[in-house]
Every structure is written in C-alpha cells, then in structure tokens.
N, C-alpha and C positions, 0 to 999 in steps of 0.2 A: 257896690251893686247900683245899678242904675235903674233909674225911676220903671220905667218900661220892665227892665227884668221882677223888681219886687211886684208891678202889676199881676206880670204872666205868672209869678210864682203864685200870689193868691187864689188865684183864677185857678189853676190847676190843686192847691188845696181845696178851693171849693168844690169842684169839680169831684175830688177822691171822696169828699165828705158825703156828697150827695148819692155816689153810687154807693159807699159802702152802708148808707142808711138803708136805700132800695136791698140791699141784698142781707140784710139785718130783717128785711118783711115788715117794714116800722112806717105805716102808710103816714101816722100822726106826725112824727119824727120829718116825713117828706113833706108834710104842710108848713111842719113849721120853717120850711126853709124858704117858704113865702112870704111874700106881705101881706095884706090884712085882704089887698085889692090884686093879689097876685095873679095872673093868669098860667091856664098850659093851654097848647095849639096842640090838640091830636090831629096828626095825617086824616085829611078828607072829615071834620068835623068841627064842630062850633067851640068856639074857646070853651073852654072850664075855666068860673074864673070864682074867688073866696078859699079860705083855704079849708074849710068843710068839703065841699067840692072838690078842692085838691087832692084836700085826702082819701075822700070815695072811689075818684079817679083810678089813685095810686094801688089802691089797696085791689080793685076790681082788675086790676094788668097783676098784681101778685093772685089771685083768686082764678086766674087762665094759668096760672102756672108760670110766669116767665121769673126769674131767676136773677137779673140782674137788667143794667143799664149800662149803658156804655156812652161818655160826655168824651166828646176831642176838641 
C-alpha cells in the first residue's frame, strides 16, 4: 500500500466515523471529533468555533430534523 492510499484510506474512515456519529444523533460524540479550538463554517454564517459550540451546532441541525450528513 502506498503512502497516499493508507492517507485516502484514513480520510475515508474518518469520514464514515463522522457520519455515522451524526446519524447515531450524538451531538457530544460530534464535538468530540474536534479540537479543543475546532471550528465548523455554516453556509452564509460566522464560524462556530469550541467544541461546546460544536456541539449545540450539531445537535440544533439534529433538532430541524435532518437525519444524516454526507462527507465526499
């Protein structure tokens, strides 16, 4: 396996980890997948950035009702 492959291969476990947390409804669980100084960029608004924050974010897009995420 080559360096580049085991990258993309992490990147895409990351990636599964993160949706199946959102769709598990585990707003905590999505903070922790931050740093301490983590940010999110929502479409047309000011960063979110701590993972307190994160996590209220998270949990307020589960609280509209959305269901999952989708990382490519």
């Amino acid at each position: 396996m080559t360096q580049s492959t085991s990258v993309r291969d992490a990147i895409a476990v990351a990636n599964e980890n993160f949706m199946d947390t959102f769709k598990r409804r585990d707003a905590a669980g999505m903070s922790a997948l931050y740093t301490e100084n983590g940010q999110v960029l929502p479409p047309n608004s000011d960063f979110v950035t701590g993972k307190q924050a994160i996590a209220m974010f998270w949990q307020a897009l589960m609280d509209m009702g959305i269901k999952e995420v989708k990382l490519e």
